[in-house]
VEXDORO-814716 format. One record per residue: z, y, x of N, C-alpha, C in turn. Coordinates in pm, 1 decimal. Last residue first. Layout:
% VEXDORO-814716
<site><n_z>Z</n_z><n_y>Y</n_y><n_x>X</n_x><ca_z>Z</ca_z><ca_y>Y</ca_y><ca_x>X</ca_x><c_z>Z</c_z><c_y>Y</c_y><c_x>X</c_x></site>
...
% end
This chain:
% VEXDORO-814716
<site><n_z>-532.1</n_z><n_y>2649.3</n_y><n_x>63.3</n_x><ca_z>-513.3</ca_z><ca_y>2770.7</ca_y><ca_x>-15.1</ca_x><c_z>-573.0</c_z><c_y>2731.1</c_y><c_x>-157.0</c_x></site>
<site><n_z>-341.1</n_z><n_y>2405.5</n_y><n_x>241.3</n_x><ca_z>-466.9</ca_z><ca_y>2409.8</ca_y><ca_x>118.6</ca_x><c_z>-395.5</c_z><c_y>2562.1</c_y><c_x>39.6</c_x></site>
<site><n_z>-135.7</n_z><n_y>2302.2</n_y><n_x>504.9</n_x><ca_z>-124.4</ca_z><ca_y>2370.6</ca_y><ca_x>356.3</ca_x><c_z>-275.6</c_z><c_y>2389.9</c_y><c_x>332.0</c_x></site>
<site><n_z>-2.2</n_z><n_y>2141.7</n_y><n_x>720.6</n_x><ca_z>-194.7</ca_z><ca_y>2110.7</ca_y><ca_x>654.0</ca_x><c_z>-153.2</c_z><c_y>2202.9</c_y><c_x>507.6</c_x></site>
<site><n_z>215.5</n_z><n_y>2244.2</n_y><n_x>829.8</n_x><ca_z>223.4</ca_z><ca_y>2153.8</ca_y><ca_x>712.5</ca_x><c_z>57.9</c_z><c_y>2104.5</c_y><c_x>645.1</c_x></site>
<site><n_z>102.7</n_z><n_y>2386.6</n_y><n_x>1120.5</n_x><ca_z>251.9</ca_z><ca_y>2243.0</ca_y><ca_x>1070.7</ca_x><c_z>228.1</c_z><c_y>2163.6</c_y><c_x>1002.1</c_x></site>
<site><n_z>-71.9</n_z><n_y>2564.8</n_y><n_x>957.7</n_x><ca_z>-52.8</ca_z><ca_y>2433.0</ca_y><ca_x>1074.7</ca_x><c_z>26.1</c_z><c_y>2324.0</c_y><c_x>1054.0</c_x></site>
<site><n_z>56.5</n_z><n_y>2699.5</n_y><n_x>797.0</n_x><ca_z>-57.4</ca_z><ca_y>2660.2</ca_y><ca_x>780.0</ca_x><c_z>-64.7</c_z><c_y>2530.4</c_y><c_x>889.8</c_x></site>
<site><n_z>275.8</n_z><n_y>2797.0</n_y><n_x>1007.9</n_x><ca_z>329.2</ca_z><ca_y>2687.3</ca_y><ca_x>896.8</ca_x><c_z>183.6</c_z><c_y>2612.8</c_y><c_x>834.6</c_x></site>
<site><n_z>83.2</n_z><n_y>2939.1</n_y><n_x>1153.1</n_x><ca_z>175.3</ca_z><ca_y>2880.7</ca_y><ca_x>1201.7</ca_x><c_z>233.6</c_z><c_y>2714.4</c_y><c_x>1092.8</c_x></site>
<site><n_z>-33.1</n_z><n_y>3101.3</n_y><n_x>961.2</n_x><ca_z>-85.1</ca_z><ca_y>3067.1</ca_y><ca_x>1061.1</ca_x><c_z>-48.5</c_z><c_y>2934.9</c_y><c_x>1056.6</c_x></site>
<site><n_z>250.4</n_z><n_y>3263.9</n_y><n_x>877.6</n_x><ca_z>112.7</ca_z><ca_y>3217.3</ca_y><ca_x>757.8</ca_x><c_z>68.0</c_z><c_y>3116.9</c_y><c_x>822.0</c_x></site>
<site><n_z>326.7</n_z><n_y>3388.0</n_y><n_x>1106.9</n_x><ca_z>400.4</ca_z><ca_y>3276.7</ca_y><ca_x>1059.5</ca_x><c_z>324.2</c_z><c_y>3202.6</c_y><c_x>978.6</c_x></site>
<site><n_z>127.2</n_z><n_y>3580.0</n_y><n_x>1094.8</n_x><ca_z>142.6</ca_z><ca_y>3476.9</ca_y><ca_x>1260.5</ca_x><c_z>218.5</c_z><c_y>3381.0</c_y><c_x>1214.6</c_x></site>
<site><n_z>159.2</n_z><n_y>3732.0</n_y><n_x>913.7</n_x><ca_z>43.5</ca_z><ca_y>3640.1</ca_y><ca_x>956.4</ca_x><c_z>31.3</c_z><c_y>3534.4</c_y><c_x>1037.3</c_x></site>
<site><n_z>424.5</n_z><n_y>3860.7</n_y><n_x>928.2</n_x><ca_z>361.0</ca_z><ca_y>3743.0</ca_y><ca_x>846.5</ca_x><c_z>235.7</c_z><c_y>3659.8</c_y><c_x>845.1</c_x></site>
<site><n_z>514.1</n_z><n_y>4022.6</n_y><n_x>1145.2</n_x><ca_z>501.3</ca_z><ca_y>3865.2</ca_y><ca_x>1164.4</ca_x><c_z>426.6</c_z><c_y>3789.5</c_y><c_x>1029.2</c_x></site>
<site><n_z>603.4</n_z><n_y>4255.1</n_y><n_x>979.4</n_x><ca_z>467.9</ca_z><ca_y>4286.3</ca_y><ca_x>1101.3</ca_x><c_z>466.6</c_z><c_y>4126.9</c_y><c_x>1122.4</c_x></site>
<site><n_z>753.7</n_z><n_y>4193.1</n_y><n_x>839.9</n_x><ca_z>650.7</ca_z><ca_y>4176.5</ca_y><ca_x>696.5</ca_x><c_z>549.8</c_z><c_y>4204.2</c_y><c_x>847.5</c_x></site>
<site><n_z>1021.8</n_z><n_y>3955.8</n_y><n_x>1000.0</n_x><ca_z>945.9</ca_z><ca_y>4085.1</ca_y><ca_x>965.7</ca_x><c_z>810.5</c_z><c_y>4075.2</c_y><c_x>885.8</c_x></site>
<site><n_z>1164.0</n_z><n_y>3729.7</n_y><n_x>797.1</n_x><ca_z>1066.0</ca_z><ca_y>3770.6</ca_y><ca_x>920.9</ca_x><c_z>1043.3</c_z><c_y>3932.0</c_y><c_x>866.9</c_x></site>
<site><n_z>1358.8</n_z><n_y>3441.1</n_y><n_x>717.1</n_x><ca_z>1338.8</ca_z><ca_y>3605.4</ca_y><ca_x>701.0</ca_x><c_z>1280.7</c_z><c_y>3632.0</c_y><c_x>781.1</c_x></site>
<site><n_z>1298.6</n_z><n_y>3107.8</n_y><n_x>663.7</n_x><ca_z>1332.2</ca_z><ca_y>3207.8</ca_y><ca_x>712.3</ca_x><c_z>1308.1</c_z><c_y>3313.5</c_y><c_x>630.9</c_x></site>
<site><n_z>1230.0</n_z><n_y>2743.2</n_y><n_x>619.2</n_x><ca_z>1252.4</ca_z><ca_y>2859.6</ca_y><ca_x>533.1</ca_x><c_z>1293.5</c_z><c_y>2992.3</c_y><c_x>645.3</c_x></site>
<site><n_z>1182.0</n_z><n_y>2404.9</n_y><n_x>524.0</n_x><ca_z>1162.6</ca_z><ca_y>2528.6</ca_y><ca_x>634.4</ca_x><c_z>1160.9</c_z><c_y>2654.8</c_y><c_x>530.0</c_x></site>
<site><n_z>1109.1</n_z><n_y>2199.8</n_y><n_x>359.0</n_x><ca_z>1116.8</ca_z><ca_y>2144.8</ca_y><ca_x>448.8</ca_x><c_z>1150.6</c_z><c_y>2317.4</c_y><c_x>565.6</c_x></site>
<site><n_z>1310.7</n_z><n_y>2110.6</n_y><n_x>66.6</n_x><ca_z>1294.7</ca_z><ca_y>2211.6</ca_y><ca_x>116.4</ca_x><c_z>1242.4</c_z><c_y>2158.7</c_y><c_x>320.3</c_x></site>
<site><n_z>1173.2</n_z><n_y>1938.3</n_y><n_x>-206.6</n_x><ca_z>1284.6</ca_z><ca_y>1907.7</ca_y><ca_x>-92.7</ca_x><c_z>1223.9</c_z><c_y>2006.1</c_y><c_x>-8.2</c_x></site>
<site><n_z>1008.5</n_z><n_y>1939.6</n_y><n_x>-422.9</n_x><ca_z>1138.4</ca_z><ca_y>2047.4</ca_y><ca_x>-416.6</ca_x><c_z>1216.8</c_z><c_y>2023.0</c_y><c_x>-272.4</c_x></site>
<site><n_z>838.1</n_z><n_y>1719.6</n_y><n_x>-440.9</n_x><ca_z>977.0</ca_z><ca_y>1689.9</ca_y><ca_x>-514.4</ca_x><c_z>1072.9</c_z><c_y>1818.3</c_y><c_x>-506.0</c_x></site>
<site><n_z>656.8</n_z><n_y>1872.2</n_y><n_x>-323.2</n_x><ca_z>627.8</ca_z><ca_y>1944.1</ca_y><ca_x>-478.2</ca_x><c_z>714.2</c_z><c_y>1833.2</c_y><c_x>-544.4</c_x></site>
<site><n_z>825.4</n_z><n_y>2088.3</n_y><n_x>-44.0</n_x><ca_z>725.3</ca_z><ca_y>1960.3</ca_y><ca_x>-115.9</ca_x><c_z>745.6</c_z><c_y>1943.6</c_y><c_x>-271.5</c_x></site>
<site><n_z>816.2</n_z><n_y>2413.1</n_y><n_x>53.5</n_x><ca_z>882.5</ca_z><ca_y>2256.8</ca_y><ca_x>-7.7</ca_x><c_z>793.1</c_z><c_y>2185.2</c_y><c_x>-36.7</c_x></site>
<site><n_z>877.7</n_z><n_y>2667.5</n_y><n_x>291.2</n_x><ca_z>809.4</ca_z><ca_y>2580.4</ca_y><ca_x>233.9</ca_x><c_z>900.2</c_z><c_y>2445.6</c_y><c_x>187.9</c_x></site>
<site><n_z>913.5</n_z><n_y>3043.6</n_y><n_x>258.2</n_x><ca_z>952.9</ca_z><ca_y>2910.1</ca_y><ca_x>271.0</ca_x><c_z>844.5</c_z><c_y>2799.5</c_y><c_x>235.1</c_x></site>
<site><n_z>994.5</n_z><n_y>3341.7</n_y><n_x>371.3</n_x><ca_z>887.3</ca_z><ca_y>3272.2</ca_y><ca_x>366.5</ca_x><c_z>971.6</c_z><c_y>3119.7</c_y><c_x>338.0</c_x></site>
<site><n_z>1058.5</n_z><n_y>3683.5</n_y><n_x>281.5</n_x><ca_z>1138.6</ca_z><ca_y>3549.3</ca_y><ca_x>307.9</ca_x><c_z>1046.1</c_z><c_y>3463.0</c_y><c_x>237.6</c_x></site>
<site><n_z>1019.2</n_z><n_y>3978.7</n_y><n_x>499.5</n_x><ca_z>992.9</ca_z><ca_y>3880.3</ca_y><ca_x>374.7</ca_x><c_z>1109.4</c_z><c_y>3784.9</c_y><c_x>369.0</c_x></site>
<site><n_z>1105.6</n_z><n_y>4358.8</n_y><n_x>598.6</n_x><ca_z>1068.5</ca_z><ca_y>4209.0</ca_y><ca_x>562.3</ca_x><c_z>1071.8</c_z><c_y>4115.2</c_y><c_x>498.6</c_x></site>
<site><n_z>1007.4</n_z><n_y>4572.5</n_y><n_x>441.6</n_x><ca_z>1037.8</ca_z><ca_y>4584.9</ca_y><ca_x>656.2</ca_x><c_z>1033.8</c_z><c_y>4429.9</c_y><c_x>629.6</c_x></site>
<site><n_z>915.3</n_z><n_y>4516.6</n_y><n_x>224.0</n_x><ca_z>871.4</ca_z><ca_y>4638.5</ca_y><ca_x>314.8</ca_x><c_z>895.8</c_z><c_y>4614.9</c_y><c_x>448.3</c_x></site>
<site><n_z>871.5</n_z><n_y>4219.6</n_y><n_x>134.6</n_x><ca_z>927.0</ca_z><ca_y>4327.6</ca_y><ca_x>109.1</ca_x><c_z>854.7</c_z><c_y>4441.0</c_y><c_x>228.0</c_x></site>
<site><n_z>760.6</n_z><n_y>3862.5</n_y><n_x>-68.1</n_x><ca_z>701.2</ca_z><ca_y>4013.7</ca_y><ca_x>19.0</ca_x><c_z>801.1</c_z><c_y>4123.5</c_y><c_x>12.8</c_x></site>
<site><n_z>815.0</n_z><n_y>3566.1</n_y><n_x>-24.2</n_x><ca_z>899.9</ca_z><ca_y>3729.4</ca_y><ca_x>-92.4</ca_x><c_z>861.4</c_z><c_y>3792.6</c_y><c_x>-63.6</c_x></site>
<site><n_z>655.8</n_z><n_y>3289.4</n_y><n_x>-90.2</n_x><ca_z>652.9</ca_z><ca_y>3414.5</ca_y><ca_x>-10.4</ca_x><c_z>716.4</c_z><c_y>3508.0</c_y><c_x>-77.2</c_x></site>
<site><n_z>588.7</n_z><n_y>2952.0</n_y><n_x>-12.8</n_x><ca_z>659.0</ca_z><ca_y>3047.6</ca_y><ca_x>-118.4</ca_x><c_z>722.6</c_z><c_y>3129.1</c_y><c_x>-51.9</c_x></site>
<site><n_z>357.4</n_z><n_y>2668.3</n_y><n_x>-9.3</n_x><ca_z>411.2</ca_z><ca_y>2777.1</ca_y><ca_x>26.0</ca_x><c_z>491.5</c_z><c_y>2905.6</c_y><c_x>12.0</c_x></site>
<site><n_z>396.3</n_z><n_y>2320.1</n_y><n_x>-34.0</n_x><ca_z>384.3</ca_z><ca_y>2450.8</ca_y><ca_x>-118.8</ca_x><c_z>476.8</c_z><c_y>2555.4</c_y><c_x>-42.7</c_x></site>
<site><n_z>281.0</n_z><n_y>2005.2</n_y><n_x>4.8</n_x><ca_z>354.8</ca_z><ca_y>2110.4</ca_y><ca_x>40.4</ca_x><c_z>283.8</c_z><c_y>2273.6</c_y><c_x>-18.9</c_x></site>
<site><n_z>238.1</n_z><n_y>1680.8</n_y><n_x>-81.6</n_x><ca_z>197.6</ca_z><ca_y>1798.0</ca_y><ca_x>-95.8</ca_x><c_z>276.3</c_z><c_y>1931.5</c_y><c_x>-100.3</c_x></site>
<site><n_z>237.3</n_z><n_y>1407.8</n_y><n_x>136.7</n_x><ca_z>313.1</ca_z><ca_y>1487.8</ca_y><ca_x>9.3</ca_x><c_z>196.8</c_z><c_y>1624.9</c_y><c_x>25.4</c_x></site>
<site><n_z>9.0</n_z><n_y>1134.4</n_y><n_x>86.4</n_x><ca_z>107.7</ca_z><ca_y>1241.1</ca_y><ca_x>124.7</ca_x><c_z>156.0</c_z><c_y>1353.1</c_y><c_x>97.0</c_x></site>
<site><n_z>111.2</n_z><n_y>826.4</n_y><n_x>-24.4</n_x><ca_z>30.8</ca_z><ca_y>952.5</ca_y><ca_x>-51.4</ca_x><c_z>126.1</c_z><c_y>1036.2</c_y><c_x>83.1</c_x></site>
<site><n_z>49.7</n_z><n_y>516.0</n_y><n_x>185.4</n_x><ca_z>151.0</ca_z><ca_y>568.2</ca_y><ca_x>123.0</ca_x><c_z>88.3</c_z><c_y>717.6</c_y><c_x>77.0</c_x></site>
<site><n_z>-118.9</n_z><n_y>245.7</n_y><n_x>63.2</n_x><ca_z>-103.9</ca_z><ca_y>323.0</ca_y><ca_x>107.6</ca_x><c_z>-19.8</c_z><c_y>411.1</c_y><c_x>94.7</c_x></site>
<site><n_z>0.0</n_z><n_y>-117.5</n_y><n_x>84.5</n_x><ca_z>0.0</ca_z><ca_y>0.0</ca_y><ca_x>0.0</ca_x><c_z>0.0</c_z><c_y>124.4</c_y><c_x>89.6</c_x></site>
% end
């Protein structure tokens, strides 16, 4: 049996000086989360895009 793989979801607070970025899997189990500056969000976008194979 193959096993699926999960499907991860990206979830963004946008603020002025800065965000709060996280990601979970679509049971909710939280795999990563921070506060960044709103000047880092791309580079983190990037970054976790990586990590997790996220799909826009």
């Amino acid at each position: 049996m193959t096993k699926k793989k999960p499907l991860f979801i990206l979830g963004f607070d946008p603020g002025r000086d800065k965000c709060g970025i996280a990601v979970i899997s679509e049971d909710g189990k939280l795999y990563y989360h921070a506060v960044i500056t709103s000047y880092d969000v791309v580079r983190e976008v990037n970054f976790l895009y990586k990590k997790f194979f996220l799909k826009y």
